[in-house]
C-alpha positions as CSV (number, residue, x, y, z in Angstrom):
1,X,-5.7,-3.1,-0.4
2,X,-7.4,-3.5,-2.9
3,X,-8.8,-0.3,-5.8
4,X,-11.3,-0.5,-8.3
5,X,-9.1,-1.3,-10.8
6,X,-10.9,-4.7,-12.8
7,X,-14.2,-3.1,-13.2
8,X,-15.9,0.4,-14.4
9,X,-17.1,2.8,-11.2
10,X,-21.1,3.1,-10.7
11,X,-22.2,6.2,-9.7
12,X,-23.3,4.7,-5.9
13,X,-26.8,6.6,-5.2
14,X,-27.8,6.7,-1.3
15,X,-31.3,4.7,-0.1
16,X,-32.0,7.2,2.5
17,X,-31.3,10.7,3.8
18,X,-27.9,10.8,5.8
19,X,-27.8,12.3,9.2
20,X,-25.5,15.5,8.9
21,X,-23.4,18.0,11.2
22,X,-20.4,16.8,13.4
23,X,-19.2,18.3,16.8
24,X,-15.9,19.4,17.9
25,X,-12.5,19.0,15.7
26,X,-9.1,18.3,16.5
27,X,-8.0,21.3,17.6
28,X,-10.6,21.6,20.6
29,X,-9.6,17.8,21.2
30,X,-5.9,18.9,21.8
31,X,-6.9,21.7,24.1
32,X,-9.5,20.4,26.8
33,X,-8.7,18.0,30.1
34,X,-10.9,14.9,28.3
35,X,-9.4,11.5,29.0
36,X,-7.3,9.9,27.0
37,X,-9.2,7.1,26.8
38,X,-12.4,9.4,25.3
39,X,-10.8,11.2,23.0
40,X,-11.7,11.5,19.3
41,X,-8.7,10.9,16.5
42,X,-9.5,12.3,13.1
43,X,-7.5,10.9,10.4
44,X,-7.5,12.4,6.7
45,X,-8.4,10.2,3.3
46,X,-7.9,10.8,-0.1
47,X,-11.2,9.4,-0.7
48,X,-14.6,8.9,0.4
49,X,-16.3,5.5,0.6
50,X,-17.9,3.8,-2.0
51,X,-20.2,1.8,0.8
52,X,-20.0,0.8,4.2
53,X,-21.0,-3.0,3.7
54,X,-17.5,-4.9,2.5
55,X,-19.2,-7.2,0.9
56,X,-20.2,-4.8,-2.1
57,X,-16.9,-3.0,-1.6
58,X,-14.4,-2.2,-4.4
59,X,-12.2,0.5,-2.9
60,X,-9.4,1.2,-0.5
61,X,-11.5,3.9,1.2
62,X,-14.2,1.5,2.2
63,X,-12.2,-1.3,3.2
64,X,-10.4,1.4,5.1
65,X,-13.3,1.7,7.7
66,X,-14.2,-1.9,7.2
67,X,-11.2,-2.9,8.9
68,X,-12.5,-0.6,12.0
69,X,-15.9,-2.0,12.5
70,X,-15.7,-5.7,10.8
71,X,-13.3,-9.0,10.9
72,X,-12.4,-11.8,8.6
73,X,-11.9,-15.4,9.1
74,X,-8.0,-15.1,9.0
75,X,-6.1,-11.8,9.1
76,X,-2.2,-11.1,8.8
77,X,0.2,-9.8,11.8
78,X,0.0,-6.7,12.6
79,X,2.4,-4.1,10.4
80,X,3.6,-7.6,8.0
81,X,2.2,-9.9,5.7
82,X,2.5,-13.1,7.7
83,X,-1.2,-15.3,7.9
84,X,-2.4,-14.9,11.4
85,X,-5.8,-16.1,13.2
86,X,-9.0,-13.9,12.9
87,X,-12.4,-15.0,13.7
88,X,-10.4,-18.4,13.5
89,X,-8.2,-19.2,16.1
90,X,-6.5,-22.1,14.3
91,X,-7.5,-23.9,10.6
92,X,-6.2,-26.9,8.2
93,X,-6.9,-27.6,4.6
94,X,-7.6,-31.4,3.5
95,X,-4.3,-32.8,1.1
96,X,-6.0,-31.7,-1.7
97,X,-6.9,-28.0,-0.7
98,X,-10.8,-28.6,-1.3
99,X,-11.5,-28.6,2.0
100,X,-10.8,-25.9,4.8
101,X,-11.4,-26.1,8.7
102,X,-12.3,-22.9,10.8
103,X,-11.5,-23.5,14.5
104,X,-13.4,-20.1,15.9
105,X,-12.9,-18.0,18.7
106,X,-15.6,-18.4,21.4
107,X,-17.5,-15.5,23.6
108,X,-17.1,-12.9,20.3
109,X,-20.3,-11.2,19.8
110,X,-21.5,-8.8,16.7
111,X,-22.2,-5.5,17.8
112,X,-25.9,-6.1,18.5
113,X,-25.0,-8.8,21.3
114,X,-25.8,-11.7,19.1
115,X,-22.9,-14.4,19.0
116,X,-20.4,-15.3,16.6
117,X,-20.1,-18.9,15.4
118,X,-19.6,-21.3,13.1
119,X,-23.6,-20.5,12.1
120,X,-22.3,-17.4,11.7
121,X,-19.5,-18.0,9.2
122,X,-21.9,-19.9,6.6
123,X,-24.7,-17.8,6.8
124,X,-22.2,-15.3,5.3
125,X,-20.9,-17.8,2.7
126,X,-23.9,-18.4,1.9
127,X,-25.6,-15.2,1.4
128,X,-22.6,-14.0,-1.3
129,X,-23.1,-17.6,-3.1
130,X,-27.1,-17.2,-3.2
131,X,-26.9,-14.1,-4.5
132,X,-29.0,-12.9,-7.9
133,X,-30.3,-10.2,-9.8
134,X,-27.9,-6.8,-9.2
135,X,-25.6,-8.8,-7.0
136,X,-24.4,-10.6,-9.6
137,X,-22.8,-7.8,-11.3
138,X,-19.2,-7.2,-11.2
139,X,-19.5,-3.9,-9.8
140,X,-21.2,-5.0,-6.7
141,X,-20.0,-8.0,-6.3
142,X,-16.6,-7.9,-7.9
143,X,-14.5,-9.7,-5.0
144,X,-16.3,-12.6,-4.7
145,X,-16.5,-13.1,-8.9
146,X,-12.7,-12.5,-8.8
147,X,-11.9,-15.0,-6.2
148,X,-14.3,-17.4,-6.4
149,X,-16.1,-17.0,-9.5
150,X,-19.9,-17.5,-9.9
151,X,-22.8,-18.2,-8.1
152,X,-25.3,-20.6,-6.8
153,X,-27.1,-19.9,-10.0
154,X,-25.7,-18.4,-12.7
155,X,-27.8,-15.7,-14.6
156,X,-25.4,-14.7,-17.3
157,X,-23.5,-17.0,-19.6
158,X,-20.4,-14.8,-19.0
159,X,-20.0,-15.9,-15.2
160,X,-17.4,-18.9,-14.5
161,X,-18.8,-21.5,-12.6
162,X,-18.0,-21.1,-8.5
163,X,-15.5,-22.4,-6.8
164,X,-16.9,-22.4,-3.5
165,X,-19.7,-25.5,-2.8
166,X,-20.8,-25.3,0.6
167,X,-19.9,-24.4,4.1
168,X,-21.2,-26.3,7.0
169,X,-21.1,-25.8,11.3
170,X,-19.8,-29.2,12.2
171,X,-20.6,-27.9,15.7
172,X,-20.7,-23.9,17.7
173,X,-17.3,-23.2,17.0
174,X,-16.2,-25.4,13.5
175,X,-17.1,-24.5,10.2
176,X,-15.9,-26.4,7.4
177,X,-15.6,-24.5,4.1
178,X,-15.4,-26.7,0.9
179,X,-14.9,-25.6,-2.8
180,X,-15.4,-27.2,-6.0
181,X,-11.7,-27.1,-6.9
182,X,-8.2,-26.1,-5.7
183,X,-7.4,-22.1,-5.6
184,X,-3.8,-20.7,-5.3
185,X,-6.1,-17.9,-3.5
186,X,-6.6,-20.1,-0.1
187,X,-5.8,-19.7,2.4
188,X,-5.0,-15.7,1.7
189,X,-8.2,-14.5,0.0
190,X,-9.7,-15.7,4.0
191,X,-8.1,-12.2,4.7
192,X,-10.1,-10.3,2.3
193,X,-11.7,-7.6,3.9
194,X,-14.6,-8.1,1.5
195,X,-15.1,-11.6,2.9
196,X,-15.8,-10.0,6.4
197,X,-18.3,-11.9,8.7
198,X,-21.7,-9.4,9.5
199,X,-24.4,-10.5,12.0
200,X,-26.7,-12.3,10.5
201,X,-29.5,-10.5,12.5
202,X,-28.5,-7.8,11.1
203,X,-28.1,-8.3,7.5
204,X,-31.7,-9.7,7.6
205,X,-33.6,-7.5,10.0
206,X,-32.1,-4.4,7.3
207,X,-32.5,-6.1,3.8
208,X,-29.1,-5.8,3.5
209,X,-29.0,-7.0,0.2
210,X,-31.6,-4.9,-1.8
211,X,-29.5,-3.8,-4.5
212,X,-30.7,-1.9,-7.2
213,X,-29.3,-0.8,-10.9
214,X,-30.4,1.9,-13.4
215,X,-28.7,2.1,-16.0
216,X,-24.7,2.9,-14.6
217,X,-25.9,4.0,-11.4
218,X,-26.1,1.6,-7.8
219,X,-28.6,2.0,-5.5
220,X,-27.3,0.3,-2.1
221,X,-29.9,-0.2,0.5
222,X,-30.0,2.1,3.9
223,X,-27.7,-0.9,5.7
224,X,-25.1,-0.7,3.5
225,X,-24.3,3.4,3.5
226,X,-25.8,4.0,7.3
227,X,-25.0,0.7,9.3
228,X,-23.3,-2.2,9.8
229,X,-22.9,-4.7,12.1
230,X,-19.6,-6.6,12.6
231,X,-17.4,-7.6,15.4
232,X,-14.9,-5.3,15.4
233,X,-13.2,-2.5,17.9
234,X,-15.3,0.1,16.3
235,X,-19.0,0.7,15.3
236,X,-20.2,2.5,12.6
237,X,-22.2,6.2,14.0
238,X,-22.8,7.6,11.2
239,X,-21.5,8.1,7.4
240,X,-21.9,11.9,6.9
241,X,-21.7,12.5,2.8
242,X,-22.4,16.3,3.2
243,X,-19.2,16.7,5.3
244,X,-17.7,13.7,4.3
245,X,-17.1,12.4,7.5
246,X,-17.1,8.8,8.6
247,X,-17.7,8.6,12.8
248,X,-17.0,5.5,14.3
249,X,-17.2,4.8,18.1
250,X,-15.6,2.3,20.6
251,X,-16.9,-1.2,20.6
252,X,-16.6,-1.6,24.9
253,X,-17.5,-5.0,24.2
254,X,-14.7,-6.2,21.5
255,X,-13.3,-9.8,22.2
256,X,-9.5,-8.5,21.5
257,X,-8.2,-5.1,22.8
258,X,-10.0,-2.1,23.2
259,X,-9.4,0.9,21.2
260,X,-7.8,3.6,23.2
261,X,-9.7,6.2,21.8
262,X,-13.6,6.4,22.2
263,X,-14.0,8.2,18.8
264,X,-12.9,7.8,15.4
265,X,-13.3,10.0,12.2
266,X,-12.6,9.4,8.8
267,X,-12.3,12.7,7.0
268,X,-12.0,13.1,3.3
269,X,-9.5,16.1,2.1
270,X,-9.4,15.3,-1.3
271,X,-6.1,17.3,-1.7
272,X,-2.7,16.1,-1.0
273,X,-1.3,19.6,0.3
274,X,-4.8,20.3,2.0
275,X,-3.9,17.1,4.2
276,X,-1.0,17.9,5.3
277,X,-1.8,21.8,6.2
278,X,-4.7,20.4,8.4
279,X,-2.3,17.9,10.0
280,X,0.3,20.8,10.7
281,X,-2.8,23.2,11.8
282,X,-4.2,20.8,14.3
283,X,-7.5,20.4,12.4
284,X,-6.8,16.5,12.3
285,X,-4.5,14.0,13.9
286,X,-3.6,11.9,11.0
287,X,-3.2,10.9,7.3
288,X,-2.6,9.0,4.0
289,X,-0.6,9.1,1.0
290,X,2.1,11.7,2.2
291,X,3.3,13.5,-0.6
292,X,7.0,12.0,-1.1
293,X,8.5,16.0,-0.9
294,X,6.4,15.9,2.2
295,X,7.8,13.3,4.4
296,X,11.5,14.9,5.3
297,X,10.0,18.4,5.8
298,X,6.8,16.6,8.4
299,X,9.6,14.4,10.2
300,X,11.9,17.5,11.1
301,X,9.0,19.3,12.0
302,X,8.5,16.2,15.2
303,X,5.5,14.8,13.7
304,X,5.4,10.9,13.3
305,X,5.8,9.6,9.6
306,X,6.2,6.1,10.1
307,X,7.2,4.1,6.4
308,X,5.2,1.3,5.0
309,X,7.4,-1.3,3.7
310,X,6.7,-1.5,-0.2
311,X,4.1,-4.3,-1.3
312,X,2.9,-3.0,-4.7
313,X,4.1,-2.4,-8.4
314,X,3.4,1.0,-11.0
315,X,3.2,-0.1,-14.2
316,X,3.1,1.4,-17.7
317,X,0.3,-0.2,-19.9
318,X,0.6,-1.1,-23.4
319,X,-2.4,-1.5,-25.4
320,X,-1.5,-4.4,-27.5
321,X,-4.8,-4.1,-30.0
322,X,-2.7,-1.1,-31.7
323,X,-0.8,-2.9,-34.1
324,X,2.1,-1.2,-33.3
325,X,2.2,-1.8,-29.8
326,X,1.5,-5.6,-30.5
327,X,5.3,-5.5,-31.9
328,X,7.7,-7.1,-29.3
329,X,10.7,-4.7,-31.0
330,X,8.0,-1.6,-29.9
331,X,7.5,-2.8,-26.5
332,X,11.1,-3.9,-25.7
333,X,11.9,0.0,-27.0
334,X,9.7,1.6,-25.0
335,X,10.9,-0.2,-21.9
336,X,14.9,0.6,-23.2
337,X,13.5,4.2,-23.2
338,X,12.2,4.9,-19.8
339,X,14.6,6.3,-17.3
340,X,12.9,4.2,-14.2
341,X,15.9,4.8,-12.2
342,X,16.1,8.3,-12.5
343,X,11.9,8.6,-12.2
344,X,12.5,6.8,-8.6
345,X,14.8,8.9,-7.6
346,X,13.1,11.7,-8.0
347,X,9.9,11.0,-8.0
348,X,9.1,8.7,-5.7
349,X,10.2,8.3,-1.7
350,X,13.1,7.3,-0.3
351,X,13.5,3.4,-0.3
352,X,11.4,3.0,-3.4
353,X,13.2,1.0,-6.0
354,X,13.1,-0.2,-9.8
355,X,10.6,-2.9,-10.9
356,X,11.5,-5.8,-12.6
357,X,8.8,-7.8,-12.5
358,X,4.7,-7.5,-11.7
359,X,5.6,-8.3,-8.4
360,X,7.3,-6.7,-5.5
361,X,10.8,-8.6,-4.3
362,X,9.2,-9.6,-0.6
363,X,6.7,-11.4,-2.8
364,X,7.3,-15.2,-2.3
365,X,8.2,-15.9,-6.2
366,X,9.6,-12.6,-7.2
367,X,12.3,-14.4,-9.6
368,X,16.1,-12.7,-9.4
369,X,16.6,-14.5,-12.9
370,X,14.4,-12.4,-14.9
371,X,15.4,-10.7,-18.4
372,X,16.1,-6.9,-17.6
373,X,15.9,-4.0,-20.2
374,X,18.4,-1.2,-18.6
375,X,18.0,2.3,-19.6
376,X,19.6,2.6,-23.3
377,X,17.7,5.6,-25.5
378,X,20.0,4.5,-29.0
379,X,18.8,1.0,-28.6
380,X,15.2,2.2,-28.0
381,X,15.5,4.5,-31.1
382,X,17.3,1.1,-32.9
383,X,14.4,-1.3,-32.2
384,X,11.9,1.4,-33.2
385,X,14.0,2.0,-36.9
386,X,13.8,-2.1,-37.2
387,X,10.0,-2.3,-36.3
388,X,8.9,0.6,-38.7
389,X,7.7,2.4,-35.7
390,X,10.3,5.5,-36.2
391,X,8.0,8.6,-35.2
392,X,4.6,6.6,-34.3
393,X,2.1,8.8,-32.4
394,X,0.8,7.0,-28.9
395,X,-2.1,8.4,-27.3
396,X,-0.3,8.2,-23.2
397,X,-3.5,8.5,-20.3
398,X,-3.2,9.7,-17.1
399,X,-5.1,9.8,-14.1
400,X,-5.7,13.3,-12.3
401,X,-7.5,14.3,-8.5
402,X,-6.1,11.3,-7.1
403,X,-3.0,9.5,-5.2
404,X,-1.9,6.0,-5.0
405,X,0.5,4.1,-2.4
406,X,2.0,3.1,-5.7
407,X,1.6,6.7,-7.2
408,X,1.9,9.4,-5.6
409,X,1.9,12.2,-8.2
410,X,0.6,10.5,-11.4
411,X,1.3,14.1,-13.0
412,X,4.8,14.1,-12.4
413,X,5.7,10.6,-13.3
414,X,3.4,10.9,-16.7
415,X,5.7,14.1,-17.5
416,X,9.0,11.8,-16.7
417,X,8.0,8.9,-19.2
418,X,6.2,11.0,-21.2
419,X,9.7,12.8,-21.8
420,X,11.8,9.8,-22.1
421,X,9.8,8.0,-25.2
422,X,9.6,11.5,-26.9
423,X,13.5,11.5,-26.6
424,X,13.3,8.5,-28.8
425,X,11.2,10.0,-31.5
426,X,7.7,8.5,-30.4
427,X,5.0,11.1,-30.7
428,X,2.9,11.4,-27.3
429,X,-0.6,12.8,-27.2
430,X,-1.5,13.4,-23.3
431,X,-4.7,12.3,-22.1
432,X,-5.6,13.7,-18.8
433,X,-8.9,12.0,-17.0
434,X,-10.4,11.6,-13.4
435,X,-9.6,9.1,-11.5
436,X,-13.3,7.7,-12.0
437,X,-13.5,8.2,-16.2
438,X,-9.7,7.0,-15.7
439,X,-10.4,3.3,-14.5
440,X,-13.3,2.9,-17.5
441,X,-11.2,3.6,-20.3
442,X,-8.6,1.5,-19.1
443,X,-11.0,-1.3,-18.2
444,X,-13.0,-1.2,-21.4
445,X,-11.2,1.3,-24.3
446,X,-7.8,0.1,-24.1
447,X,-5.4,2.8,-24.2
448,X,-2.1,2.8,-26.1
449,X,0.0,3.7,-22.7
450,X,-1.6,4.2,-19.6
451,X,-0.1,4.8,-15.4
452,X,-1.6,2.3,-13.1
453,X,-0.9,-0.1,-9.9
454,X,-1.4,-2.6,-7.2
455,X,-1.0,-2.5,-3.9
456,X,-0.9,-6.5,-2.7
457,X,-3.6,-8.1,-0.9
458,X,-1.5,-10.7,0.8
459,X,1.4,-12.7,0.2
460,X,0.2,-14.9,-3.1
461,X,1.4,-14.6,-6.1
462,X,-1.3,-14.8,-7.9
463,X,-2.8,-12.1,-6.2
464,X,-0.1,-9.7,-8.8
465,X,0.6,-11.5,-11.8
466,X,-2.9,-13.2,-11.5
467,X,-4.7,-10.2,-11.7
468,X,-3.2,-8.7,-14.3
469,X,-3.1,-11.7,-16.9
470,X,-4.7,-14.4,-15.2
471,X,-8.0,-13.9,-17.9
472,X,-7.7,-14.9,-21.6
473,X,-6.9,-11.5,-23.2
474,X,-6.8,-8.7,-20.7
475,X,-9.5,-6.7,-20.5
476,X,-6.8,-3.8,-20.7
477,X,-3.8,-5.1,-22.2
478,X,-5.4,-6.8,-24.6
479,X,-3.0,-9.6,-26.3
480,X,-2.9,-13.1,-26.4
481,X,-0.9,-15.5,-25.5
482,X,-2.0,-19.0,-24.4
483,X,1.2,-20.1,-23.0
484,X,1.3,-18.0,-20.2
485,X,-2.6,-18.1,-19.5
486,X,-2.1,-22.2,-19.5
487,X,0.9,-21.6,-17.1
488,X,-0.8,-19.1,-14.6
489,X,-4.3,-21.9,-15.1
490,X,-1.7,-24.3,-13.5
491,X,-0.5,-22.6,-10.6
492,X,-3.6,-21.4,-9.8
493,X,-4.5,-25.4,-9.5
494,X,-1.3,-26.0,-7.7
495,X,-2.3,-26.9,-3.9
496,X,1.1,-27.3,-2.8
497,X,2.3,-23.9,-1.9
498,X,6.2,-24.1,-2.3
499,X,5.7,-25.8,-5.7
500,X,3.9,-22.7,-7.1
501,X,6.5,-20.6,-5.6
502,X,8.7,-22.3,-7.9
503,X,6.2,-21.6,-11.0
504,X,5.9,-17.7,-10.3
505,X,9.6,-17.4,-11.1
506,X,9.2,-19.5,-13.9
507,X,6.4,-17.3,-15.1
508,X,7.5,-13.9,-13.9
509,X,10.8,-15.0,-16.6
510,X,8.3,-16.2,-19.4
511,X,6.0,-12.8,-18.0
512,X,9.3,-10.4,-19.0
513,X,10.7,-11.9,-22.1
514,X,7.0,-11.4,-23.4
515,X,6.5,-7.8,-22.0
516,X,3.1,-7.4,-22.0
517,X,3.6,-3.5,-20.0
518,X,6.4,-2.2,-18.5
519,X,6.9,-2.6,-14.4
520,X,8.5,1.0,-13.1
521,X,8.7,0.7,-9.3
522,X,7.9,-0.4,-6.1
523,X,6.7,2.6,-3.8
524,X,6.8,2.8,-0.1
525,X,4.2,4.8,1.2
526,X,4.1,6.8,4.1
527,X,1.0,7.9,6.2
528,X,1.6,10.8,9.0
529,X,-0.1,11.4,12.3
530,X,0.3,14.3,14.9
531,X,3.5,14.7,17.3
532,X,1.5,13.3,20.1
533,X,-0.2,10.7,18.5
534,X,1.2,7.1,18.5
535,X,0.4,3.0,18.1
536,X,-0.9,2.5,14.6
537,X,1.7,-0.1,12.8
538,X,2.2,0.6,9.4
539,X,1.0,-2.2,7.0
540,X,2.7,-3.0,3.3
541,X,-1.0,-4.1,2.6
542,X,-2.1,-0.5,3.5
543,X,-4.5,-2.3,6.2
544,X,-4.1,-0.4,9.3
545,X,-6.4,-1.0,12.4
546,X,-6.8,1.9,14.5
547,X,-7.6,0.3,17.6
548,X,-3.7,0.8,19.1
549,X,-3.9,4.5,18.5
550,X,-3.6,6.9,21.4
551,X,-2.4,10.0,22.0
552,X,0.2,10.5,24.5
553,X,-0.2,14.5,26.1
């Protein structure tokens, strides 16, 4: 799952007046004689949406419902990581990873009864590739940019040329997909819930992609905040922004199986506590981002708190355009300083453990031979004496209103660091922001220190350590060093898979002895649903389908 974390937040301004009021809630759901099999499940968010069409998406909360309603090309297993068949049934690349082959699944059809096929799949291709004007700006259509670059035609000299050169139906059910050059991205990025395959009906029978911008504010057409049309186990009823409620139905006609409940509602409670005391009062049947305090005190109460297994990183950002913070002797302090043991233990859930590297250990790369800078205060305060940094002021951000799988109380881990580098003489000036003003100032100001994360997309590399420095000068941690951008241009180019295994441990070790930030953990996250509710597998990509749920009594 992917957050908004490479590009400022628009203000997202609806097309058209939103249908509001909702019927019934969980409690009156527990109580009556309905069947099982038309019940409604409500399950709590930290977040609303930013939009209902993936393809403009950004955020968790959107691909959350996404994966409800629409499906990708490939997907991975259900509760692991593993690369699985989607849309596609089977698929090859061509020796030199240019070239990928989509053997689809036949009778799927789009919610509006028109087919799926390999028609299908390009038209989709195609429409992100063609697209100009507002849609070519990062904050509407920052996945594609990110993965493969720019467009058909380019409108701004900042945009990359695009990876991706055509797609074609070799007959109903094979699409070929070929790009320009070789991406350590494919086959994974196939998974992205951005890249999600709409009927084509649809998107042109709405004007799906009548995008406008004025000034820092989006204006998304009535399709992309009211509708959508995909292939999934749910439909999309109704997004109601005045309760914040997201009501999704059955799809009676879905290809794979059939969601065991008829209705499905995303609720936003904004508030950690506030979740959890509507899940204990009935009100709703599930949620996200369980407080870690939370989890014990839930489970001996009989609800069901399964355990995702950890596939993310917290890190602590260093500006390097200070001057001081540009010191290696500063950096390799402040990472001597910070107690990340003790922060884990008692900040953090149980199974969560230390960082050492960008990337999470189940990562294929994750290197055991990196360079590791244990908890030692004197030699933090020694490093600081030898760089003339001895009582330097650091202005430290952190983000407020908000949880992340990767941190869950940003509050209480800022306070932990926070009092480890002023045990070593560093001044600390707190800087408290919203989660929105938060993600501009570290995308565009550059902070001295700043909390922030990942939560993995799928099992590539590059999808970590890529993201963070795979772009000539960080947009956030702001340094330079050519070697390693050379090094990650390489892999990325690499099209056999177990050779750039090889290279991620080679550059998580150069990644380390440079220290751009400082890795803190690796959090397991936990979601919670009612006593009698049961089927939804955890995911370490945070990308649950809700399609098994059911209640049992």
């Amino acid at each position: 799952m992917r957050a908004s974390r490479l590009r400022a937040v628009l203000a997202v301004s609806a097309a058209a007046a939103l249908a509001v009021g909702l019927a019934g809630c969980a409690e009156s759901q527990r109580g009556d004689q309905t069947q099982a099999s038309d019940r409604t499940l409500i399950f709590g968010t930290a977040g609303e949406p930013k939009v209902l069409d993936p393809a403009f998406a950004t955020d968790g909360e959107s691909f959350r419902i996404a994966r409800q309603v629409y499906e990708t090309l490939l997907t991975h297993e259900e509760g692991g990581t593993k690369i699985v068949g989607g849309l596609a049934e089977t698929w090859e690349s061509s020796p030199d990873g240019k070239a990928w082959t989509f053997h689809l699944r036949k009778n799927v059809k789009f919610h509006d009864g028109t087919d799926f096929n390999a028609e299908a799949v390009c038209f989709n291709f195609d429409r992100w590739y063609n697209w100009s004007g507002p849609l070519q700006n990062p904050a509407v259509s920052g996945y594609w940019q990110d993965t493969f670059g720019g467009f058909a035609k380019n409108e701004s000299p900042d945009l990359p040329p695009s990876k991706y050169k055509s797609c074609t139906a070799k007959d109903t059910y094979t699409a070929v997909i070929e790009f320009n050059e070789v991406s350590s991205t494919l086959p994974g990025a196939f998974t992205l819930t951005a890249f999600s395959i709409s009927s084509p009906k649809a998107l042109k029978e709405n004007n799906a992609d009548q995008v406008t911008i004025s000034g820092e504010n989006v204006t998304y057409p009535e399709y992309a905040l009211t509708k959508g049309v995909g292939t999934g186990p749910f439909k999309i009823v109704k997004w109601d922004r005045t309760n914040k409620e997201t009501v999704l139905e059955r799809n009676d006609d879905y290809w794979g199986d059939k969601a065991k409940v008829k209705t499905l509602i995303f609720k936003t409670i904004s508030d950690n506590t506030a979740r959890r005391q509507a899940l204990e009062n009935g009100e709703i049947h599930g949620y996200d981002l369980v407080a870690p305090a939370d989890v014990p005190k839930l489970q001996s109460a009989g609800f069901n708190v399964p355990t995702r297994e950890a596939f993310n990183v917290l890190y602590l950002g260093i500006g390097h355009d200070n001057p001081i913070l540009a010191k290696p002797e500063v950096r390799q302090a402040i990472a001597h300083a910070v107690n990340r043991e003790s922060l884990v233990k008692s900040k953090l859930p149980p199974g969560a453990e230390v960082a050492t590297q960008f990337m999470p250990p189940n990562m294929d790369g994750w290197s055991p031979d990196v360079k590791k800078y244990e908890y030692d205060p004197e030699k933090a305060k020694q490093l600081l004496k030898s760089a003339g940094a001895e009582g330097a002021t650091l202005k430290f951000y952190y983000p407020t209103e908000v949880s992340r799988p990767y941190m869950p109380d940003p509050k209480a881990i800022f306070e932990s660091i926070k009092a480890d580098l002023e045990a070593v003489g560093l001044k600390i000036e707190t800087v408290a922001q919203v989660w929105a003003d938060y993600l501009d100032t570290v995308d565009q100001a550059t902070p001295d220190l700043w909390l922030l994360g990942w939560t993995g997309d799928y099992n590539e590399g590059y999808n970590f350590i890529g993201t963070f420095f795979g772009a000539p000068k960080p947009s956030d941690f702001q340094f330079s060093n050519p070697q390693l951008y050379e090094a990650l241009k390489k892999v990325d180019q690499e099209p056999d898979r177990d050779k750039r295994i090889e290279m991620y441990k080679e550059i998580n070790k150069q990644i380390m002895e440079f220290l751009p930030g400082l890795p803190i953990s690796h959090s397991p996250p936990s979601i919670a649903f009612a006593k009698n509710v049961t089927g939804v597998k955890p995911s370490p990509l945070t990308a649950e389908v809700f399609n098994h749920a059911e209640f049992t009594s």
